[in-house]
Steps between C-alpha positions, in 0.01 A plus 500: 500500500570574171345846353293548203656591154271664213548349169581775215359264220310224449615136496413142522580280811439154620237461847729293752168359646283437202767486225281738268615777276500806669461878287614745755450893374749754531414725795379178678706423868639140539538416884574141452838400472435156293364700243764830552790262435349409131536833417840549382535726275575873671260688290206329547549658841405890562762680608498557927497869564790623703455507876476830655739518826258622820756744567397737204396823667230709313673820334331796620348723228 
């Protein structure tokens, strides 16, 4: 299942179903692929931020 990516700025798309035009907000999450893969430019999309490994032990103060 694909995951959700947040857009960073706003942009026009096309609705797959009802063929509409779409204004999508930056901050705004896009789970659906159709519309994901009209979005081509790299920054319209926000940045992921970096995974933290579970191993990372706490420093003690």
């Amino acid at each position: 299942m694909p995951t959700a990516r947040t857009l960073a700025t706003a942009v026009f798309v096309t609705d797959p179903k009802t063929h509409e035009t779409l204004l999508l907000q930056g901050g705004e999450q896009v789970n659906d692929p159709a519309i994901a893969d009209q979005i081509t430019h790299p920054d319209a999309w926000a940045s992921e931020p970096p995974r933290r490994s579970r191993s990372i032990k706490a420093e003690a103060p």
